[in-house]
C-alpha positions as CSV (number, residue, x, y, z in Angstrom):
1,X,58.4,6.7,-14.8
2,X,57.6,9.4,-12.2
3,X,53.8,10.2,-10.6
4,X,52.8,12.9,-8.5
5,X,51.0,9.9,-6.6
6,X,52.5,6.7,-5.2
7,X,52.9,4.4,-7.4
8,X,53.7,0.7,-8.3
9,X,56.5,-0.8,-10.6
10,X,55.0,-4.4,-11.8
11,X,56.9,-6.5,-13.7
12,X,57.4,-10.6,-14.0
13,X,60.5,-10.0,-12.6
14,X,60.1,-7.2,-10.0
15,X,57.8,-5.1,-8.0
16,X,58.8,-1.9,-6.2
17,X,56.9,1.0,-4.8
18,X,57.7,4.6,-5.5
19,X,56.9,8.1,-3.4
20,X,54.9,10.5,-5.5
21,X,56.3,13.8,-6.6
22,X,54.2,15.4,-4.5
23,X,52.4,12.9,-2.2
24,X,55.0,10.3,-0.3
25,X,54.3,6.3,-0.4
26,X,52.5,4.7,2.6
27,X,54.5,3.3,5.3
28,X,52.9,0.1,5.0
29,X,54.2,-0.7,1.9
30,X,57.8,-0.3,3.1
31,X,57.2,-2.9,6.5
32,X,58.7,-6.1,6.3
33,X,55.5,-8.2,6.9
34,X,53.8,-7.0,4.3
35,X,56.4,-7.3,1.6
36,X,56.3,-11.3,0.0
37,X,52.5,-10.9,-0.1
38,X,52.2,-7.8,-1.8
39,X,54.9,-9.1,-4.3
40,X,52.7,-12.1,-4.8
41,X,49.6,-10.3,-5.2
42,X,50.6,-7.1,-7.5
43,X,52.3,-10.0,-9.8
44,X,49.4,-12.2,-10.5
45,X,47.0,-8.8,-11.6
46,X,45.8,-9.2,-15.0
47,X,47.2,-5.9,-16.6
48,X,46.1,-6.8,-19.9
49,X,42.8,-5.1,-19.8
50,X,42.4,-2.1,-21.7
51,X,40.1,-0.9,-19.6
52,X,40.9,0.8,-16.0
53,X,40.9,-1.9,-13.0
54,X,40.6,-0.3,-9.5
55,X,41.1,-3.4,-6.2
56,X,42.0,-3.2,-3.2
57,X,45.3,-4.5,-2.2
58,X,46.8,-6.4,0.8
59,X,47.7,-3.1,3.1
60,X,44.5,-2.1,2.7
61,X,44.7,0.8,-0.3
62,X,43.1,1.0,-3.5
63,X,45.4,0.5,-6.6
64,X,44.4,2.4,-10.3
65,X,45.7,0.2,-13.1
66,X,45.9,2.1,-16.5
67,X,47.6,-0.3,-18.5
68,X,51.3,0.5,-17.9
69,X,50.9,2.3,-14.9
70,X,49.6,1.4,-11.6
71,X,48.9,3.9,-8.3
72,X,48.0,3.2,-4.8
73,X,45.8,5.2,-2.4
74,X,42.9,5.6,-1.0
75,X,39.2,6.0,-2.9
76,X,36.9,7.8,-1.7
77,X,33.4,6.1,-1.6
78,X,34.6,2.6,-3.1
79,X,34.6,0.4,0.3
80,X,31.3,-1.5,1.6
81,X,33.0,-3.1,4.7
82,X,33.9,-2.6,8.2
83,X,34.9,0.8,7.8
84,X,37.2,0.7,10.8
85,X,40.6,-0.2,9.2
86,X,39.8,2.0,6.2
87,X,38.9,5.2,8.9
88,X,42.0,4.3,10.4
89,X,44.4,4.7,7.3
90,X,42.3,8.0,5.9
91,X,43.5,9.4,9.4
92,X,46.4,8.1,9.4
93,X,47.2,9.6,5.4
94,X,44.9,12.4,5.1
95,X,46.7,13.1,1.5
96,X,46.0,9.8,0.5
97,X,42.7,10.4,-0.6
98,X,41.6,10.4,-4.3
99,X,38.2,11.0,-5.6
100,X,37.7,7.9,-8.2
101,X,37.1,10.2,-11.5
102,X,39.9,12.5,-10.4
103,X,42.8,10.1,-10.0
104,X,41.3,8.1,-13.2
105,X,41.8,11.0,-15.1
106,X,45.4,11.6,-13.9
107,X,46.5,8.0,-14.7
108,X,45.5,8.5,-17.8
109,X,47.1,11.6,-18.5
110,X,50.4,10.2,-17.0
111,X,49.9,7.1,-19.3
112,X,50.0,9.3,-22.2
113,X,52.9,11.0,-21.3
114,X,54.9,7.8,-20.6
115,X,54.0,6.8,-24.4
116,X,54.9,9.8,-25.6
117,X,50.9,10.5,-27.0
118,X,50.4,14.1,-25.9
119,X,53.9,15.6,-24.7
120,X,57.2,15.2,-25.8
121,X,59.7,17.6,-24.1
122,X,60.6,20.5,-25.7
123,X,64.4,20.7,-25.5
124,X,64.3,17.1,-27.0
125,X,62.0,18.5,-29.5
126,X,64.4,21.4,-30.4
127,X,67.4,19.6,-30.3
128,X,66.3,16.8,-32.6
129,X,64.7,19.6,-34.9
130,X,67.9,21.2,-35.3
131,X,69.9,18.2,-36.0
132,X,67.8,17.4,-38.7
133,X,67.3,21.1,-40.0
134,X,71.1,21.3,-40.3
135,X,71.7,17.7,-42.0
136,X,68.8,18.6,-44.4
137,X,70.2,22.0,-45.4
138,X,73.3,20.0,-46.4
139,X,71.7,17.7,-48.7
140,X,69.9,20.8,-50.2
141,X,72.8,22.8,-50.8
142,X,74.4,19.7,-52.7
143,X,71.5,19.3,-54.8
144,X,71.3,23.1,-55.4
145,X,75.0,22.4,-57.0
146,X,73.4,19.6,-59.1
147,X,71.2,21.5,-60.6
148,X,73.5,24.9,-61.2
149,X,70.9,27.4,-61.4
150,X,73.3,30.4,-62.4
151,X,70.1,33.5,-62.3
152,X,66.8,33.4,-60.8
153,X,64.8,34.3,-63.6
154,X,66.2,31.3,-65.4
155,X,65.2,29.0,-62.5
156,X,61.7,27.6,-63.9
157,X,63.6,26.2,-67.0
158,X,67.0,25.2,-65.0
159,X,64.5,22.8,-62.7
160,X,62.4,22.0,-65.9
161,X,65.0,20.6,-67.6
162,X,66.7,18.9,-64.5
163,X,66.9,14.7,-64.7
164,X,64.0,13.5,-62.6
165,X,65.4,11.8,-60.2
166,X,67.2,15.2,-59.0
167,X,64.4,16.9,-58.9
168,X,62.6,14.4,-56.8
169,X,65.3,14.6,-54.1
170,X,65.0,18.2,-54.2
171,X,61.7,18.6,-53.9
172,X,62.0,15.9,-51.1
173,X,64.6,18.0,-49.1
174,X,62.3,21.1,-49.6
175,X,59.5,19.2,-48.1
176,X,61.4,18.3,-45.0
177,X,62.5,21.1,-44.8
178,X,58.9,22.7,-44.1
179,X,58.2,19.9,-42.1
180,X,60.7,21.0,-39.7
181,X,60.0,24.6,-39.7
182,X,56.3,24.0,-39.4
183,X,57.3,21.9,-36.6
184,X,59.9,24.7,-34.9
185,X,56.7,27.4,-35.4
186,X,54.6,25.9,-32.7
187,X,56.8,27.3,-30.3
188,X,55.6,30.3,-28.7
189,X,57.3,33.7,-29.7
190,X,58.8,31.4,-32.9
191,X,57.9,33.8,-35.2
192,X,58.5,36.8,-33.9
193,X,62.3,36.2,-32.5
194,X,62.8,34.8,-36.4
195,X,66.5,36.9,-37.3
196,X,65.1,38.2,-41.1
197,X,68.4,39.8,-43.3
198,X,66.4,43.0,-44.7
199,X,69.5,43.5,-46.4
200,X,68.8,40.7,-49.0
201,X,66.5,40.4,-51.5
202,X,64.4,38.1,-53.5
203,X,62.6,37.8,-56.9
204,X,58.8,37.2,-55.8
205,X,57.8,35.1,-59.1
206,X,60.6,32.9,-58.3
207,X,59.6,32.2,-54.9
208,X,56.4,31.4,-56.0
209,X,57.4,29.4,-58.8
210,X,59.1,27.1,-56.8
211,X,57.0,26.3,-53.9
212,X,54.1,25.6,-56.9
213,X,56.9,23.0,-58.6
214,X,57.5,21.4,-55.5
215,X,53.9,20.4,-54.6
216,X,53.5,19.9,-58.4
217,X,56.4,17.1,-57.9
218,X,55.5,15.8,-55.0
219,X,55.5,11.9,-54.2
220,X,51.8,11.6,-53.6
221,X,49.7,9.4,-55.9
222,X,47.5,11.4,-57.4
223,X,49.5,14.2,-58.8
224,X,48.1,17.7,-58.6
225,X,48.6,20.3,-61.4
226,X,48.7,23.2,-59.7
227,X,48.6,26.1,-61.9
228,X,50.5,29.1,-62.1
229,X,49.6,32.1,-63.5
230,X,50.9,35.4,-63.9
231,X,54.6,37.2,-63.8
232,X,56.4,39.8,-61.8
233,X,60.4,40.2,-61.5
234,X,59.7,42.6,-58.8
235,X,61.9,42.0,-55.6
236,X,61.4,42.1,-52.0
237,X,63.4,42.6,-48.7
238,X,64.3,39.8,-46.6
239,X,64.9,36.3,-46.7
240,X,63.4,34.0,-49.3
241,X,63.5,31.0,-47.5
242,X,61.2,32.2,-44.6
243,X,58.6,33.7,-47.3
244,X,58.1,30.4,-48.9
245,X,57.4,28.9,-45.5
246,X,54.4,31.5,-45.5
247,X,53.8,30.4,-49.4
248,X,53.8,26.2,-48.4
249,X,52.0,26.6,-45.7
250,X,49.1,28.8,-47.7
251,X,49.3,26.1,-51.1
252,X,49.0,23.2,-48.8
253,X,46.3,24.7,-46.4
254,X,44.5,25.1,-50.6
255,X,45.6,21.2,-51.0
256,X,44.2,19.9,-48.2
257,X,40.5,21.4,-48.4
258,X,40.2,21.2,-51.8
259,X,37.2,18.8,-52.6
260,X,39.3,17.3,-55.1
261,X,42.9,18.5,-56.3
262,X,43.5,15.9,-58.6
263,X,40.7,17.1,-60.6
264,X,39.8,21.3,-59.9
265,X,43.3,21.6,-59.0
266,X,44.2,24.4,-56.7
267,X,45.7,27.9,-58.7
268,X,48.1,30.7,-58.0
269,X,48.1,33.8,-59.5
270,X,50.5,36.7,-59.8
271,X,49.0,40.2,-60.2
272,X,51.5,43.3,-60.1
273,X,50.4,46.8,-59.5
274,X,52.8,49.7,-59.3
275,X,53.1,49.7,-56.0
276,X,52.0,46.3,-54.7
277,X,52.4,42.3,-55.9
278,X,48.9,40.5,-55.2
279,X,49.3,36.6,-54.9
280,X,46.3,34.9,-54.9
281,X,45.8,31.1,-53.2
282,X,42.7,29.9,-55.0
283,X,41.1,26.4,-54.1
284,X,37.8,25.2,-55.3
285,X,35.7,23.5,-52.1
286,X,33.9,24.4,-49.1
287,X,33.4,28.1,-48.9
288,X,34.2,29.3,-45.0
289,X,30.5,31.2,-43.4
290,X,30.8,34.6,-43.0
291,X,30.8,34.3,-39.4
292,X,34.4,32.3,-39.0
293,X,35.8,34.6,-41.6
294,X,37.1,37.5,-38.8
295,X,38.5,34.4,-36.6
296,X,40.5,32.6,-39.6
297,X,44.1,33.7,-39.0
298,X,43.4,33.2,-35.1
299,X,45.7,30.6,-33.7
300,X,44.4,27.2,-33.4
301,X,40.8,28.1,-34.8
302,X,39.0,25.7,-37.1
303,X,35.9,27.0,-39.1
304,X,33.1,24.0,-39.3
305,X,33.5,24.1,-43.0
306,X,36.8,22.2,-42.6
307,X,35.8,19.7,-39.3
308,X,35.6,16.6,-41.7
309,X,39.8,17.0,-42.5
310,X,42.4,16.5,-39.8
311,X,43.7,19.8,-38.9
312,X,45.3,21.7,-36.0
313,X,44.2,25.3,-36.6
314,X,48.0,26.7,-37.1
315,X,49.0,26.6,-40.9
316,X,47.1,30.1,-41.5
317,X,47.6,31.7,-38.1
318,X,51.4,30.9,-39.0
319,X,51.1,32.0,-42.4
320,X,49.6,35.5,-41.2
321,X,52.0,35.8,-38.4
322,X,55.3,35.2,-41.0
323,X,53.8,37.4,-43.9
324,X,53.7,40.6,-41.5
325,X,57.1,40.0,-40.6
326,X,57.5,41.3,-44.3
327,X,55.0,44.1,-43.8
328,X,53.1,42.2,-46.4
329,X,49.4,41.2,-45.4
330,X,47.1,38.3,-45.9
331,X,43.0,38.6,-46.5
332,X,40.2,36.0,-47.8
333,X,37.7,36.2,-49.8
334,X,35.2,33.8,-52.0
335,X,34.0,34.2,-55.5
336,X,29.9,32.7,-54.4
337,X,27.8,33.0,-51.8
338,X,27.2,29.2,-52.0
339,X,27.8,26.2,-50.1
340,X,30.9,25.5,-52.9
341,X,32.9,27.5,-54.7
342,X,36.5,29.0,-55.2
343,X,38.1,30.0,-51.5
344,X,40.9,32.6,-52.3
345,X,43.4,33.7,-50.1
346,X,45.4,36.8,-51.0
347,X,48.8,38.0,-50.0
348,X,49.2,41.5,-50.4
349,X,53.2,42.6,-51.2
350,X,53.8,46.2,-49.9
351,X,57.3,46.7,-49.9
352,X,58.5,45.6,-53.4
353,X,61.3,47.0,-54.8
C-alpha cells in the first residue's frame, strides 16, 4: 500500500511505519524509546469495526483506522488536555495537521483503491482486455468454421439449422466479445482512434439478424423473443464487427428498460428507402420526458425515467459516437405522450451502397 499521509502497517506479526507520498512520517515514530510500546499498542487495536476509529497513540498523534488501512497525524480540534505537548508537535510538524472530515474522507478513498472498488489501473485494464479479446476471437473463428456459413444472405438459416450446443457457444463468444469492447470504449478518445477498413463491406440485414439471434439465444432464464422485421440486402462501408457493437449496445439498452421483455418483447425493424436503411430499436416501457430527450446520447447522462435500473449513462452515448463513425445517425422518438408506451430508437443508414 502507498498514502499520501503517514501511515501504519498492522499486522499479528508486524508493525512498521511508512512516509507519505507527499507528507514524511514523524520522527518520533522512528526513536528507539518509543518503538516496543508503540508495537504493543497498534497490535492490540480492534480493527474489526466497520466503522472509522480515530485514538490517540503513544507519541502523541492521532491514528485514522479505516478497516485495512491506518494513518497517523495530527487532528485538528479532537484533544481536551493539556494542550502543551500537542502545541509542541503542531509546531514541530506544521504538515501534520488534518482536519477530521478531510483525512476521513481520504482514508476512505485510499481504502477503496486498495480493494480494487473504484480504480483499477488502466494499463492492467488494457492489457488484460486484450489478452482476452485475442483468446476470444480464436474461439470465434473456430466456431465460425463449425458452422460453415459459405454466403451472408444464407446466414439466418446456416445458424438456424446449426446443433444447439454450437450455437450456444457462439452466441457466448459473441457476448464476451461485447463485453470486452464495451469495456475498451470507456476509454477516452476509444472511439474515435477506432482503425475502420472503408474498403470492406457488409450486408446490413445480416448484421442485424445476428445481433437479434444472439440475444434471442442468450443464457438468461426467461428467454426473450425478440422480433425481427423487415429485409434489406443493401450493403455498407466499413467493418461489420464495429457496427454490431453500435447494434448490441442499442438491443440491450431496449432489454434492459423494457418493463417486461419476456412478455412485450423488444422489436427491430428494417425499413429501406432508396437512398437510406432505417433500423428501428423499439421497446415497450417508460417513455423518456421531453426534457432529457436533447441530453440522451450525452455521455454518462441518465434520464429519471430509467433511475430504478442500474446503469452507467454510456451504452447510448457509445452507440451515437460508433454510428457517426459510419456517417450513419441515431434519433429517438415515442409512439404516446403517456407515462408508457413504445420508446423507439432509430438508426438512420446514409451511405448504403
Amino acid at each position: 500500500m502507498e498514502s499520501d499521509y503517514p501511515y501504519v502497517v498492522i499486522n499479528h506479526e508486524n508493525i512498521s511505519f511508512s512516509d507519505g507520498k507527499s507528507i514524511k512520517l514523524p520522527k518520533e515514530y522512528l526513536k528507539r524509546k518509543y518503538q516496543k510500546e508503540l508495537e504493543l499498542f497498534y497490535k492490540n487495536i480492534d480493527k474489526s469495526s466497520e466503522e472509522t476509529i480515530i485514538g490517540k497513540d503513544p507519541v502523541g498523534f492521532n491514528y485514522v483506522i479505516c478497516k485495512d488501512i491506518c494513518i497517523v497525524g495530527l487532528l485538528l480540534g479532537t484533544s481536551k488536555e493539556s494542550k502543551s505537548k500537542i502545541n509542541i508537535l503542531k509546531k514541530k510538524y506544521p504538515n501534520n495537521k488534518f482536519e477530521q472530515k478531510f483525512i476521513i474522507s481520504k482514508i476512505e478513498d485510499e481504502r477503496k483503491l486498495v480493494n480494487h472498488e473504484e480504480y483499477l489501473p488502466i494499463k492492467l485494464v488494457t492489457e488484460s482486455v486484450h489478452e482476452l479479446r485475442n483468446l476470444n476471437s480464436k474461439i470465434s473463428s473456430h466456431i465460425d468454421t463449425m458452422l460453415d456459413i459459405q454466403d451472408d444472405t444464407h446466414w439466418d438459416t446456416t445458424f438456424d439449422n446449426a446443433d444447439n450446443n454450437v450455437k450456444k457457444i457462439y452466441v457466448a463468444s459473441r457476448l464476451i466479445k461485447f463485453i470486452l469492447d464495451n469495456v475498451k470504449f470507456y476509454l477516452p478518445n476509444s472511439i474515435e482512434t477506432l482503425n475502420i477498413n472503408f474498403e470492406r463491406d457488409f450486408v446490413i440485414h445480416r448484421s442485424v439478424s445476428k445481433i437479434v439471434k444472439i440475444y434471442k439465444n442468450d443464457f438468461k432464464k426467461k428467454k426473450t423473443e425478440i422480433s425481427l422485421e423487415g429485409n434489406s440486402f443493401k450493403k455498407m462501408h466499413g467493418d461489420k464487427e464495429i457496427f454490431e457493437i453500435a447494434l448490441m449496445l442499442l438491443i440491450e439498452n431496449a432489454l434492459k428498460y423494457s418493463n417486461d421483455p419476456s412478455t412485450i418483447a423488444p422489436k427491430v425493424i428494417i425499413e429501406e428507402t432508396d437512398s437510406k436503411i432505417l433500423i428501428k430499436i423499439k421497446s415497450f416501457g417508460r417513455i423518456i420526458p421531453d426534457q432529457d430527450r436533447s441530453s440522451l446520447f450525452t455521455r454518462g447522462f441518465r434520464s429519471p425515467a430509467h433511475a430504478v435500473k442500474e446503469g452507467s449513462g454510456m451504452g447510448l452515448h457509445n452507440a451515437f459516437r460508433i454510428l457517426q463513425r459510419f456517417n450513419s445517425s441515431l434519433e429517438y422518438s415515442s409512439d404516446v405522450d403517456k407515462d408508457i408506451g413504445w420508446n423507439t430508437f432509430t438508426i438512420i443508414c446514409n451511405d448504403v451502397l
